[in-house]
C-alpha positions as a Markdown table, in Angstrom:
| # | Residue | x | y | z |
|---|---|---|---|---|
| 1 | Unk | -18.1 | -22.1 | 22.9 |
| 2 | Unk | -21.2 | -21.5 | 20.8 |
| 3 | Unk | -21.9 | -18.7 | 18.7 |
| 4 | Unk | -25.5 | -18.5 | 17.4 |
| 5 | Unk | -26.5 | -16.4 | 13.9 |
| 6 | Unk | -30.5 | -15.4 | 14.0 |
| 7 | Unk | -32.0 | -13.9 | 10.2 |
| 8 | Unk | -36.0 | -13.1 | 10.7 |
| 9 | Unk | -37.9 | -13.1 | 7.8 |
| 10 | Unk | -40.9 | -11.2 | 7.0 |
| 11 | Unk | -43.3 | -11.8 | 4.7 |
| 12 | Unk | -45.8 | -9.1 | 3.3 |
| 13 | Unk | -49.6 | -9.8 | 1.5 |
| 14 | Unk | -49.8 | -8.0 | -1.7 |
| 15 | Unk | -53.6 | -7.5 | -3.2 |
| 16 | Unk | -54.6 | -6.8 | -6.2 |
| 17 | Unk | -55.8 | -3.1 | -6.4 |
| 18 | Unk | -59.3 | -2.6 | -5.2 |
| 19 | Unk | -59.2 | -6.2 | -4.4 |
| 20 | Unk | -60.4 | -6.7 | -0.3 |
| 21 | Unk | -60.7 | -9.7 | 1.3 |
| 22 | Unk | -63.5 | -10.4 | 3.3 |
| 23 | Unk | -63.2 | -9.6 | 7.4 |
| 24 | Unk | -59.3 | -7.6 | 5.7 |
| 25 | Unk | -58.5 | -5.0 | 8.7 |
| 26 | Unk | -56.2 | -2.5 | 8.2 |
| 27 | Unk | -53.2 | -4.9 | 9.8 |
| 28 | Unk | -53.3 | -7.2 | 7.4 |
| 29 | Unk | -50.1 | -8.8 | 6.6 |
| 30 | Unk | -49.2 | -8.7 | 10.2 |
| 31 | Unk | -47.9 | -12.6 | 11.8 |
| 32 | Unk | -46.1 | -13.8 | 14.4 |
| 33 | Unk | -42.4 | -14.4 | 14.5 |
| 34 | Unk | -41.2 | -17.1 | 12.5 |
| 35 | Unk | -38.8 | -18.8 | 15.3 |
| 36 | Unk | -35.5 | -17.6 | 13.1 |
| 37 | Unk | -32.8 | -19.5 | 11.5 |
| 38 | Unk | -29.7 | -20.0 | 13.5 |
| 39 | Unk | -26.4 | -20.8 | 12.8 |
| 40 | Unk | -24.3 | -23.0 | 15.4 |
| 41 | Unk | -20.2 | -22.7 | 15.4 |
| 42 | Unk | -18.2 | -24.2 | 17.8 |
| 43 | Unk | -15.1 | -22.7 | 19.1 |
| 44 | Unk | -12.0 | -23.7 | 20.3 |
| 45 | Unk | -12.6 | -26.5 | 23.0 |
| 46 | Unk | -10.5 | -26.1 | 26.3 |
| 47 | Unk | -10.3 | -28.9 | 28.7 |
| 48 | Unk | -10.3 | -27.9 | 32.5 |
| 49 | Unk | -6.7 | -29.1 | 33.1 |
| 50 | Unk | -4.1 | -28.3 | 35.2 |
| 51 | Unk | -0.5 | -27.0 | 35.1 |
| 52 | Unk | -1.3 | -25.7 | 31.5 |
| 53 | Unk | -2.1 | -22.0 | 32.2 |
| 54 | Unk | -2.3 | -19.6 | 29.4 |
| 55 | Unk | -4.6 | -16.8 | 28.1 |
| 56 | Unk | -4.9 | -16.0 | 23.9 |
| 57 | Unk | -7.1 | -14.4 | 21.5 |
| 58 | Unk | -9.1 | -16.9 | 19.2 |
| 59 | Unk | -9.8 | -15.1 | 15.7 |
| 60 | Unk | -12.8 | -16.8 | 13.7 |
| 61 | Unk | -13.5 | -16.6 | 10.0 |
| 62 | Unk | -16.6 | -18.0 | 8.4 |
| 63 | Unk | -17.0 | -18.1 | 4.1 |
| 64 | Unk | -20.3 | -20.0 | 3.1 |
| 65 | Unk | -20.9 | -19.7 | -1.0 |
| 66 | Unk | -25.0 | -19.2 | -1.7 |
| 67 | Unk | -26.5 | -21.0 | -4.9 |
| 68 | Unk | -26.4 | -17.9 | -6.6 |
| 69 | Unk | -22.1 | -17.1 | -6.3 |
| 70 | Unk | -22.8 | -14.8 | -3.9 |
| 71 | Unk | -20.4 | -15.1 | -1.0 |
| 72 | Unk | -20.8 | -14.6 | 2.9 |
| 73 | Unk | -18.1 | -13.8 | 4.5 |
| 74 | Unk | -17.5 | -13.3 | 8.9 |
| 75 | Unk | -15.8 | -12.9 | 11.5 |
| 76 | Unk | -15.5 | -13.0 | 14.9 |
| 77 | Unk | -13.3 | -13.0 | 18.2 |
| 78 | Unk | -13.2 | -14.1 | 21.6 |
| 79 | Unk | -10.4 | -14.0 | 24.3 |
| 80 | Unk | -9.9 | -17.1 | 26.2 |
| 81 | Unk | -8.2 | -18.4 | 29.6 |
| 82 | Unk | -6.9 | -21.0 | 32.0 |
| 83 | Unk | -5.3 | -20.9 | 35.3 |
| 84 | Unk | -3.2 | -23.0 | 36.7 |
| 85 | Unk | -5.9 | -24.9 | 39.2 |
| 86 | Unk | -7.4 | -25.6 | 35.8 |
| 87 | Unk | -10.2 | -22.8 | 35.5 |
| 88 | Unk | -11.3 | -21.4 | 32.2 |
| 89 | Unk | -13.0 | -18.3 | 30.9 |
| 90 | Unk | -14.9 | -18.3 | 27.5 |
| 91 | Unk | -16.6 | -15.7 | 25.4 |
| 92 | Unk | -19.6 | -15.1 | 23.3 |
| 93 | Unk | -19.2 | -12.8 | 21.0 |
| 94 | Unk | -21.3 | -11.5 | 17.8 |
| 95 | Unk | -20.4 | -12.1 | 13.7 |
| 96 | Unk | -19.2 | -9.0 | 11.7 |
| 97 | Unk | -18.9 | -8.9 | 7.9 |
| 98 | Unk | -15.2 | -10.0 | 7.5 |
| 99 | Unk | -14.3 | -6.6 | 5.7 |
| 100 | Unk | -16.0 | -4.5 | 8.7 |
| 101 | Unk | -13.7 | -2.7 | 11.5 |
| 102 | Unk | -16.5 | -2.9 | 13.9 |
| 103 | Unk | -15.8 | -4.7 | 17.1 |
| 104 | Unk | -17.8 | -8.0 | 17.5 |
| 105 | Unk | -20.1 | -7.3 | 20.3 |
| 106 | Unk | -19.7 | -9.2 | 23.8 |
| 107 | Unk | -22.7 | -11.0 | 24.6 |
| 108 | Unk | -21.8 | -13.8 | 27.5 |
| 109 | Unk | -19.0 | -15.1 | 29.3 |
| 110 | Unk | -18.3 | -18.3 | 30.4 |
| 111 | Unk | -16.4 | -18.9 | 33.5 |
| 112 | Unk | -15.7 | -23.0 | 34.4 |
| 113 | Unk | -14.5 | -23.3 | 38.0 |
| 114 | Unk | -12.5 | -26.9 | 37.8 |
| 115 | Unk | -11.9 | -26.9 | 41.7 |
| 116 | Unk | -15.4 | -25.5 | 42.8 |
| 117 | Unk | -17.4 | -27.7 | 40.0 |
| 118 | Unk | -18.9 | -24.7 | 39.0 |
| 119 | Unk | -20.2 | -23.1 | 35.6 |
| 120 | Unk | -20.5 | -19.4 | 36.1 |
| 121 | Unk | -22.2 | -17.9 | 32.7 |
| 122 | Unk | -22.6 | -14.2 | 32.9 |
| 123 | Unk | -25.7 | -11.9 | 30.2 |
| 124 | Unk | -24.2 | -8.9 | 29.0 |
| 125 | Unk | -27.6 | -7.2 | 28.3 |
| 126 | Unk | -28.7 | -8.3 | 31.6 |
| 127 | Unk | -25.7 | -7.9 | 33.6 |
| 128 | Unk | -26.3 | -11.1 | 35.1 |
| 129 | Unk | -24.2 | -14.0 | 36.4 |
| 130 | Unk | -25.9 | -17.3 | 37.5 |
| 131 | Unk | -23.8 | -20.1 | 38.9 |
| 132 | Unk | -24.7 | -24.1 | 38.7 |
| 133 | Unk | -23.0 | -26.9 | 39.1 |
| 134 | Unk | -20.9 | -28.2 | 36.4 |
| 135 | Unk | -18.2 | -31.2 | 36.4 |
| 136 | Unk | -15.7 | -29.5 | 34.2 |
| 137 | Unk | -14.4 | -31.6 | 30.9 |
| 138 | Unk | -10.5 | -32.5 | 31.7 |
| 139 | Unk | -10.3 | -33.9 | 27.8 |
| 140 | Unk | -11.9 | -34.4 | 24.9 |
| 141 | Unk | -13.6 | -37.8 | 23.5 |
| 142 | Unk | -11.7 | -39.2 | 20.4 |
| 143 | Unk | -14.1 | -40.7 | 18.0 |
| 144 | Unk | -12.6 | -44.3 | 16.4 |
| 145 | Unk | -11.9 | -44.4 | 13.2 |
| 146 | Unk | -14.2 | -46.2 | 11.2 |
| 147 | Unk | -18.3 | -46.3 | 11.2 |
| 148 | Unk | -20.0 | -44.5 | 13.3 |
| 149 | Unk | -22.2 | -45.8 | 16.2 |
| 150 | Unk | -24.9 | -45.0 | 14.9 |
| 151 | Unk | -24.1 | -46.5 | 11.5 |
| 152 | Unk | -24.9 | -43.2 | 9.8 |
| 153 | Unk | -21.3 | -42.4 | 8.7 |
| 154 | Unk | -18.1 | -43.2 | 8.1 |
| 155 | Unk | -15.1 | -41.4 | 9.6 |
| 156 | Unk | -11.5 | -41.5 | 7.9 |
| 157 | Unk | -8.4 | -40.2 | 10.1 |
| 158 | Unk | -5.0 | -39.0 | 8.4 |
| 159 | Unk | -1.8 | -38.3 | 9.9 |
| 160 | Unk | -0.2 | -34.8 | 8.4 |
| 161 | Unk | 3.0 | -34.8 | 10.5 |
| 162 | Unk | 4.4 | -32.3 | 12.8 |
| 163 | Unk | 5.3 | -28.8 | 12.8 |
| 164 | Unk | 5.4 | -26.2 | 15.3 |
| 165 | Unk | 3.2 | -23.0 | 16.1 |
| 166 | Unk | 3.7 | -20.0 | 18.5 |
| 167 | Unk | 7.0 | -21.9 | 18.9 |
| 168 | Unk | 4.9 | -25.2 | 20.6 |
| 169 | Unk | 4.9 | -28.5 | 18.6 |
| 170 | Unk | 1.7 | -29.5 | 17.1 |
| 171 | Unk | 0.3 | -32.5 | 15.2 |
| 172 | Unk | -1.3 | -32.2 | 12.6 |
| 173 | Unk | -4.7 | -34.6 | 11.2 |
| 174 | Unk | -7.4 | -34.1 | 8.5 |
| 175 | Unk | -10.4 | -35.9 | 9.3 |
| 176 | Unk | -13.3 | -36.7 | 6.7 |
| 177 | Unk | -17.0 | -37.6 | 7.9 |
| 178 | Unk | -19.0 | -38.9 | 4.9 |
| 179 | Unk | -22.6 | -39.1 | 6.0 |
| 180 | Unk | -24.6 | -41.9 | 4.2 |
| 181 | Unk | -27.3 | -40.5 | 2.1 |
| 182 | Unk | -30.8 | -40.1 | 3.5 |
| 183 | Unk | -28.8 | -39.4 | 6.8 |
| 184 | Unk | -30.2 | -35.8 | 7.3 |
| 185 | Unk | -32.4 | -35.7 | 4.3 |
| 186 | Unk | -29.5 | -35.6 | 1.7 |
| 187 | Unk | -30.2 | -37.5 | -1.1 |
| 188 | Unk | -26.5 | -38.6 | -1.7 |
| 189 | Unk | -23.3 | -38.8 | 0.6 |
| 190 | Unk | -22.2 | -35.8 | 1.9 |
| 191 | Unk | -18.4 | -35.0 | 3.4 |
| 192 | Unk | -17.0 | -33.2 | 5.7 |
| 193 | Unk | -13.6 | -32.6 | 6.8 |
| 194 | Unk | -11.6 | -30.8 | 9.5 |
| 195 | Unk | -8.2 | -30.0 | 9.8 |
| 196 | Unk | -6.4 | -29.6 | 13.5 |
| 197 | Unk | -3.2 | -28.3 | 15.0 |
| 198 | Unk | -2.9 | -29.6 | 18.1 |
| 199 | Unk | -1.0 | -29.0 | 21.1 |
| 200 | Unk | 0.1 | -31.3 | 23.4 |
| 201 | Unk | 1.6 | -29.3 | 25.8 |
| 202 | Unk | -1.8 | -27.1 | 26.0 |
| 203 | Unk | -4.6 | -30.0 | 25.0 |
| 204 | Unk | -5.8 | -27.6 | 22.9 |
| 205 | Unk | -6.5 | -27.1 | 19.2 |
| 206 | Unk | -4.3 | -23.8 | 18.0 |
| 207 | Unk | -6.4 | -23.9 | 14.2 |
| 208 | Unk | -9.0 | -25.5 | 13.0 |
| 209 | Unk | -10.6 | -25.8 | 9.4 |
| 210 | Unk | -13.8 | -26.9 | 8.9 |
| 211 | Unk | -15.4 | -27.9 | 5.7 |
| 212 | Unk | -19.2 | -28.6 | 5.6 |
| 213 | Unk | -20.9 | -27.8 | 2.4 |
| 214 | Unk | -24.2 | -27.2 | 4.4 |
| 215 | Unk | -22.8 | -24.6 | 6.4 |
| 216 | Unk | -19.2 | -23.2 | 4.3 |
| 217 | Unk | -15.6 | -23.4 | 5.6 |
| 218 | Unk | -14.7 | -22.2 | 8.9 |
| 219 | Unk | -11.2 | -21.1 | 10.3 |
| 220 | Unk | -10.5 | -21.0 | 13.7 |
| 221 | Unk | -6.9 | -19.8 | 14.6 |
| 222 | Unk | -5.4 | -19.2 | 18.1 |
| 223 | Unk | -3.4 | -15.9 | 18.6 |
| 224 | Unk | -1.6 | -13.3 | 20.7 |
| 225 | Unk | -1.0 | -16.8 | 22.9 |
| 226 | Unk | 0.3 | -15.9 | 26.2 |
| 227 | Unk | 1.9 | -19.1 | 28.7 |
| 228 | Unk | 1.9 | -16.8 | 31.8 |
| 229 | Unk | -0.5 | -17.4 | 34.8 |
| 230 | Unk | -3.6 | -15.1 | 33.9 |
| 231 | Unk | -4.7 | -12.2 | 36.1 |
| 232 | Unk | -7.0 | -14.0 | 38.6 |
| 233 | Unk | -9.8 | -11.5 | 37.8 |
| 234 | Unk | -10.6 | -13.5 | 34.3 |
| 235 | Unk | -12.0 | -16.1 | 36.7 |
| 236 | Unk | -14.7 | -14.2 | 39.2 |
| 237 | Unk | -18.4 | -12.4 | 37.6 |
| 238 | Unk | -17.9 | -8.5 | 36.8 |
| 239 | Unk | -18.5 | -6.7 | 40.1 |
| 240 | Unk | -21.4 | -3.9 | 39.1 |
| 241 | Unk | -23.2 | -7.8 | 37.7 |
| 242 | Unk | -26.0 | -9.6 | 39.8 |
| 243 | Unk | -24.9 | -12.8 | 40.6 |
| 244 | Unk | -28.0 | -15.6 | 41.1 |
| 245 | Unk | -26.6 | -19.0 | 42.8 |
| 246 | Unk | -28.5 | -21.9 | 41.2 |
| 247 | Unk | -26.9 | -24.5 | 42.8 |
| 248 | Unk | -29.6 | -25.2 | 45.6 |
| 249 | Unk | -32.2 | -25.1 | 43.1 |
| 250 | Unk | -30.5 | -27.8 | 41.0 |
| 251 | Unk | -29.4 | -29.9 | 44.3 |
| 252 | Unk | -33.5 | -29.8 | 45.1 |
| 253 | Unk | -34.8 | -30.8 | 41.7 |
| 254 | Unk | -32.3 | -33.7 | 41.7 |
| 255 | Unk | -33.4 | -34.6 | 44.8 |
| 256 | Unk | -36.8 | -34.4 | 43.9 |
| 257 | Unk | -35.9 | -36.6 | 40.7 |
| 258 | Unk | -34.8 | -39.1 | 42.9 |
């Protein structure tokens, strides 16, 4: 899951008084929007397995330290899901100050259909579902240890041990990415790390840390985990929701590709 963050900035035109440009109107200062800054963080991934049902609540906490000491700190939450057959349900959800009791507000869900091959992602604000075709991840891609492909970094892997959360055994690894300079416009070598609990029994990460001086550190932490078969209803659109079937669109265009 993706969570986007969007700041617009405005700019004024300050004149000097009884200064007046030649052809000024009296909307001066007016511009067109600037396109944003946004903000990507990834959630927990969930594979489309099967035989691993479980539903849980994944609490997010972002802390990113500005130039100045100031500090920005937020938080979010989504509620997560997967049947049985291997069907997961996702949420998008809004940042809150961390210190703030206001509910983070629910903006999409995503609903993966392993069986059907379908992606189901229903707009809040339009009370819209639209359904494509999708082929479901069943696991995630482990990087190699070592340099990367394209020769850009370097990734180091450490083993941390076991220990056990929400009573399921999890292993525990630190990984640190050191991007050569010049790589995104850095002038020197820049690390990252990441630290994951992971559950074999699930495939899932239950926490993640992440720390990226470009963007701050970011905790991801799995709770309120549940290991019973979830209500079937997590799976299918909202009923008072439009639902749009893009599928023969998609098969056309492909077709058309061809």
């Amino acid at each position: 899951m993706k969570t986007y963050v969007c700041v617009l900035l405005m700019a004024g035109v300050g004149l000097l008084p009884g200064a007046r440009l030649a052809g000024q109107t009296e909307t001066a200062g007016v511009h067109a929007w600037d396109g944003g800054i946004r903000q990507t963080v990834d959630g927990i991934f969930i594979p489309a397995v099967t035989g691993a049902p479980f539903t849980a609540k994944v609490a997010v906490e972002i802390t990113h330290a500005l130039p100045d000491g100031t500090t920005v700190s937020q938080k979010y939450y989504t509620l997560v899901a997967r049947d049985s057959q291997g069907r997961v349900h996702r949420e998008k959800r809004s940042l809150v100050p961390a210190d703030s009791d206001r509910e983070p507000l629910l903006m999409e869900t995503y609903l993966m259909d392993t069986p059907e091959r379908t992606r189901t992602i229903c707009e809040f604000v339009r009370r819209t579902c639209s359904i494509s075709s999708d082929h479901p991840a069943s696991g995630a891609f482990v990087e190699p240890e070592g340099v990367s492909r394209d020769g850009k970094s370097y990734m180091f892997r450490e083993n941390l041990g076991t220990s056990t959360m929400d009573d399921l055994d999890v292993q525990e690894t630190r990984e640190t990415r050191t991007y050569n300079a010049g790589t995104f416009g850095n002038d020197r070598p820049v690390a990252v790390t990441k630290e994951f609990w992971y559950s074999p029994q699930l495939k899932i990460n239950l926490a993640v840390t992440r720390n990226d001086p470009r963007t701050g550190e970011q905790r991801l932490q799995v709770t309120e985990l549940s290991l019973s078969e979830p209500d079937p209803s997590w799976f299918v659109p909202p009923q008072e929701f439009k639902v749009v079937d893009l599928r023969a669109v998609q098969a056309s265009e492909a077709s058309q590709a061809k």
